[in-house]
N, C-alpha and C positions, 0 to 999 in steps of 0.2 A: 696619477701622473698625467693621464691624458684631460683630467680638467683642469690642474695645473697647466698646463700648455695653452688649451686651449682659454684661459682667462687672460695669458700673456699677450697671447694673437690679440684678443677683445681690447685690450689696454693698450696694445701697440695699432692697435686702429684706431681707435678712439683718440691717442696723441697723434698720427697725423692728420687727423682731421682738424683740430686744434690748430693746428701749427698753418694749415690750409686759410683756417679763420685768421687764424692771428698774418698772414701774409697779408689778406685782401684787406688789413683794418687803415694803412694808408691810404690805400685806394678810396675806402668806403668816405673817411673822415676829406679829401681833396673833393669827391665828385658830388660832394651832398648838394642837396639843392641846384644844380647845374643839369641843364635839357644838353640830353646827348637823342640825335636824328639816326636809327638804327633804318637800312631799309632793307626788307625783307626779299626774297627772291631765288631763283635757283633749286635744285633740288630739294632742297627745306621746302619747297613749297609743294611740295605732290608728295611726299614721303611722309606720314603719317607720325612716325615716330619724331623726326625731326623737327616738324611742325610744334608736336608737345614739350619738348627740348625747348624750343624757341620761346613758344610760350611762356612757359617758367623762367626762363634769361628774363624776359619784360615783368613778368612779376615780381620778381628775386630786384630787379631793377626799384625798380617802382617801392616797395616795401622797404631796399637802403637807404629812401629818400631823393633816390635821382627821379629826375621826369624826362621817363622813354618816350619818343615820338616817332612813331612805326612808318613807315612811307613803302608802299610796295608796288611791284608790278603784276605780272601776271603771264610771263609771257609759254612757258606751257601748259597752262590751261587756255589762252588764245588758238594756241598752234591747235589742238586738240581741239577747239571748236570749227576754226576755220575749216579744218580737214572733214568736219564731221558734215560740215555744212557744204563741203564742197568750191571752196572758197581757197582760189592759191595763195598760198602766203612768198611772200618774196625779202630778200635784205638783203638791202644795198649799203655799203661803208658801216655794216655793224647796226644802224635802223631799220624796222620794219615801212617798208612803203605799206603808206594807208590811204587807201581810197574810200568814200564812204560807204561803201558796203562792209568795209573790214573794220571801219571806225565804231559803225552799228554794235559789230561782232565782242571789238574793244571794249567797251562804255558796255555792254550784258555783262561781261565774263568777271571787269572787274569790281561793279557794282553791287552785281548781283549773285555774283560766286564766290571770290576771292576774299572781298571785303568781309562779308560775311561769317567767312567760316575760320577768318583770323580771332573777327572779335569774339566767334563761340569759343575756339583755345584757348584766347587768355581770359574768359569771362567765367572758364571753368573753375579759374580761382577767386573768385569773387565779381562783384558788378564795376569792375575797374575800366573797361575800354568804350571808346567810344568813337565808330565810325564816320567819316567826312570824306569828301574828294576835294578836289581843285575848283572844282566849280561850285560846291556849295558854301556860300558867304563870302563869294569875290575869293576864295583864300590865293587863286593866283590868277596870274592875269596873262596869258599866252598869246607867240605870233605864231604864223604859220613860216616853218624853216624853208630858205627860199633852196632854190637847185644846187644838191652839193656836188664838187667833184668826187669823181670814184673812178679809177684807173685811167684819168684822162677824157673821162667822161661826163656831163652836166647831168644828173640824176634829178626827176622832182620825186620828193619822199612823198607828196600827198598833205594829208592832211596829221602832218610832224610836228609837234608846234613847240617851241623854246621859252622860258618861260621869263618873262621881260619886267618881271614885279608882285610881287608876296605882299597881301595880307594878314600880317600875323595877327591882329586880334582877335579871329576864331579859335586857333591854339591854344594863344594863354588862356583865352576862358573857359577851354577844357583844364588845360594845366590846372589853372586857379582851383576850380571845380574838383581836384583832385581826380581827372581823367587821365588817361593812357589814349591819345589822340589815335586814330589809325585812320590812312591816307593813302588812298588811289592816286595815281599819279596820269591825271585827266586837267585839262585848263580848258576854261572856255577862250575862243578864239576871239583878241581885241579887234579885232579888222572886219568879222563878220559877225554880228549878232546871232545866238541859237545855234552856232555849233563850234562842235566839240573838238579838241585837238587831241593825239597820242603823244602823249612827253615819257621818251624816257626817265623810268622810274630812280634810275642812280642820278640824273641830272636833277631833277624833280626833290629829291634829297636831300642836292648840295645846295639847292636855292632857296631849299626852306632852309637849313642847318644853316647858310648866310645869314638869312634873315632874324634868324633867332638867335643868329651869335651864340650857338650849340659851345658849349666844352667840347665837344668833339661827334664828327658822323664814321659810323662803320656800315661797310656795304659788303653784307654776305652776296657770296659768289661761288661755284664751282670749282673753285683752284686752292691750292696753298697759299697762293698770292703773286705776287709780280717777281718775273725771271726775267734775270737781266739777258739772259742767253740762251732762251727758250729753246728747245725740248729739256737742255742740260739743266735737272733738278736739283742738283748742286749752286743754282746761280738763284737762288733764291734770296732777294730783300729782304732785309729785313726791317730797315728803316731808308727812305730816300727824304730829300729835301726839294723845296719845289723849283730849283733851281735845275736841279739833276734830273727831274721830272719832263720838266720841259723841254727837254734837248732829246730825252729817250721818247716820247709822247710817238713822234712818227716814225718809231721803227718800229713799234709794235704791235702785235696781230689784232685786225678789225675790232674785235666781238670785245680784247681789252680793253681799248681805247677810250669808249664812254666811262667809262668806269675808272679809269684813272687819271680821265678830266674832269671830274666830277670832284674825285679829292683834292683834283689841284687848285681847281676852283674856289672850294670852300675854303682851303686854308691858306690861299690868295686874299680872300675876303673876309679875313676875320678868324673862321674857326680855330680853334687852337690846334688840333691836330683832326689827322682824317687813315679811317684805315680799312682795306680789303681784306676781309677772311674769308676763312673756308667754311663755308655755312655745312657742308656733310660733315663734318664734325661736330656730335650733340655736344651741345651749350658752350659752343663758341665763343658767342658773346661773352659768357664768363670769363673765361680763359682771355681773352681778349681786354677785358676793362680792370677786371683783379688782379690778376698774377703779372709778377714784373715783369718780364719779357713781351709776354701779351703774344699772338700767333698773327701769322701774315705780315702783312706789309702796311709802315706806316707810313705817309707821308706829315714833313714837319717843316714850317718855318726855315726859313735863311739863318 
């Protein structure tokens, strides 16, 4: 009896797994051949397991025939260096002010740490990734962000810089090359020769995902996604339009705001659709691209 049973369980998992397959097969057949701009960041990025979760999303990506193009920040392993180094970190309207000793700090941590240890994760499945920034082959071309307001205040970020024009033919030549691109979100500064600017990594995302006329960018994040009525978890989006977007943009809290001008951006300019999920959630991205509902918050078209 009890191996009767248990062959039942085995066959009754084995059909929803099936049935899992067979859901994502619209998905798989709609996103082939189409570069979707994932940018990485948030808890996934210090939590080990999450990391390899992530990983395998960009594989599992990449092996459907889509071409994932990773765009990341960095910003707790900065905090973590600046602090170690003795170096205060400050944010003002949701940006890190950067002066050059913290840009120093920027430009180690994500060249030389973060990049790094992304492409060892997904490289663990094969020789599929291939690391780049902003600055190597022109791929963007940045100003420096002039003094924003913040509570009535003129703020200078430093060395913040917006990114005013993309080079896409480094990209596709990894694409082409059948690469998995991965991207520091670093520009060199057009207005000053030899240095370097801090670009927000979600903004950074949206301007390549323009550029490449992405199928679509997803920007893991810390949240569920966008509350219309924030702390109330109940007011959670789950689809806005960027209509709707822009009217809610300045009600809400600092730290959201890059991050959901960033999808508005992209799919202002082309993108087809653009969306925030909850990167603590292993293989988000999955659940995100495959299955119908997809998690978080999407923003779409008028």
């Amino acid at each position: 009896m009890a191996t009767t049973t248990k062959a039942a369980l085995d066959h009754a998992q084995a059909s929803a797994k099936a049935q899992v397959l067979i859901e994502s097969l619209p998905w798989l057949k709609k996103f082939r051949d189409t570069i979707m701009v994932i940018k990485f960041g948030g808890n996934a990025m210090v939590d080990d397991d999450l990391l390899e979760a992530f990983a395998e999303d960009i594989v599992y990506l990449h092996h459907a025939g889509i071409k994932p193009v990773v765009v990341h920040g960095g910003g707790p392993q900065i905090n973590r260096m600046l602090e170690r180094l003795g170096i205060e970190s400050e944010f003002r309207g949701g940006y890190r002010v950067t002066t050059p000793e913290t840009m120093d700090v920027v430009r180690m941590v994500l060249t030389g740490k973060v990049n790094p240890e992304l492409i060892e994760s997904i490289n663990a499945h094969g020789p599929f990734a291939s690391g780049t920034t902003g600055e190597d082959a022109g791929l963007f071309i940045g100003k420096r962000r002039p003094p924003i307001a913040v509570d009535g205040e003129h703020v200078d970020l430093g060395r913040v810089g917006d990114i005013v024009g993309v080079r896409t033919e480094p990209i596709h030549a990894l694409l082409g090359a059948g690469m998995i691109p991965v991207v520091s979100s670093i520009a060199p500064d057009a207005d000053r020769p030899g240095e370097s600017l801090n670009v927000n990594a979600d903004a950074a995302a949206s301007a390549l995902a323009s550029a490449l006329q992405a199928e679509k960018l997803v920007i893991l994040t810390d949240v569920a996604g966008l509350y219309a009525n924030w702390p109330d978890k109940s007011s959670l989006v789950s689809s806005i339009s960027t209509t709707d977007l822009e009217e809610m943009l300045p009600t809400l809290e600092s730290g959201m705001i890059p991050k959901m001008r960033a999808c508005l951006d992209a799919v202002t300019s082309g993108v087809s659709k653009a969306a925030i999920i909850d990167g603590r959630e292993p293989h988000s991205v999955l659940l995100e691209i495959f299955t119908e509902h997809g998690i978080g918050t999407e923003v779409v078209p008028d």
